[in-house]
Phi, psi and omega in degrees: 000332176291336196276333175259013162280335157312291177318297175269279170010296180304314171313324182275003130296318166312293181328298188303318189274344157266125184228182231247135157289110180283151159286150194246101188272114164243149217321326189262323172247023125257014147294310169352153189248169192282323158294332172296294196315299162336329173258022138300161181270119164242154183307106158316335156269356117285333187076003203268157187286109181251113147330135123018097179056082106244151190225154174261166175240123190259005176280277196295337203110338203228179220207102208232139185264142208057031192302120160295290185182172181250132167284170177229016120306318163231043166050022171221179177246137173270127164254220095019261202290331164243012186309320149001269189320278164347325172281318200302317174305299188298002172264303169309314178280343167271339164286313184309321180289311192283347222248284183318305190300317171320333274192293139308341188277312179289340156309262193275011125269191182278122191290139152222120196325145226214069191070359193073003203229316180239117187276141176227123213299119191249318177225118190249007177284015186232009170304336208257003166281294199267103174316311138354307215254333186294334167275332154324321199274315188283335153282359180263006178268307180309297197298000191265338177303317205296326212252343182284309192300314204308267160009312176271298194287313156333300175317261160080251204247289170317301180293330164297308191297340203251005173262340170068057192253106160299165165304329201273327206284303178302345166284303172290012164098017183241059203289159174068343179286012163231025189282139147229031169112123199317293204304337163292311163322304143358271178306323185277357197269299195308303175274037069120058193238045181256000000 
């Protein structure tokens, strides 16, 4: 149960943590005359001061910096800010999947101990008497496809970070131009010391 009040908890902070990317001023460009600030890049849609690996998002509307994607599971874009979260949720949605399907599974067929510590589904060839028992069985096949998508975009998701690349950077061919090196991305991605 905790893991899946984790999972939300985390969702609500992916939801909670995207915001419209602000221009970013600092001391050398307000001395700046108003035309040097004009040949900085700016969004055509939006009109906002974009840093360095930002992007708009045409879903939400907004200009979110280092946009990964837009998720369509939680109707927001992963950036910056919340991309963390986003793994995390997808480390909770994958226990809450394997832990439930386990779980059903080892309920209507026959279980067998694992080592002392787990039971795992051993004969499953009497599910299909019972209509009951058969949707049970057949949701617990679903949730492991579900728990298979979860698996690729983490992995994924890992392998962007550790090249220190968005999806969005990898679509367009510039994978790596901001790597420092696998265990530095790591650190600076997870302990936010970038």
């Amino acid at each position: 149960m905790c893991f899946v009040a984790s999972m939300c908890l985390c969702v609500f902070v992916v939801k909670s943590n995207v915001q419209p990317t602000l221009p970013i001023v600092n001391t050398s460009e307000r001395n700046a005359s108003k035309a040097e600030l004009m040949k900085k890049v700016r969004c055509e849609l939006c009109a906002c001061v974009q840093p360095a690996r930002t992007y708009h998002c045409d879903l939400c509307g907004v200009c979110v910096h280092k946009r990964d994607h837009h998720s369509i599971w939680l109707d927001t874009c992963i950036g910056s800010k919340n991309q963390k979260y986003f793994m995390g949720a997808l480390v909770a949605l994958l226990f809450c999947c394997f832990y439930s399907s386990n779980l059903t599974l080892t309920t209507i067929c026959h279980p067998t101990l694992m080592g002392g510590l787990l039971l795992i589904p051993d004969d499953c060839s009497d599910v299909f008497g019972d209509i009951h028992i058969a949707i049970c069985f057949v949701s617990s096949v679903y949730t492991l496809m579900i728990a298979a998508l979860g698996i690729f975009l983490l992995f994924q998701q890992l392998w962007l970070v550790t090249h220190n690349t968005t999806y969005q950077e990898w679509q367009q061919g510039q994978m790596g131009l901001y790597s420092k090196g696998c265990f530095r991305n790591l650190v600076e991605f997870f302990c936010g010391t970038s």
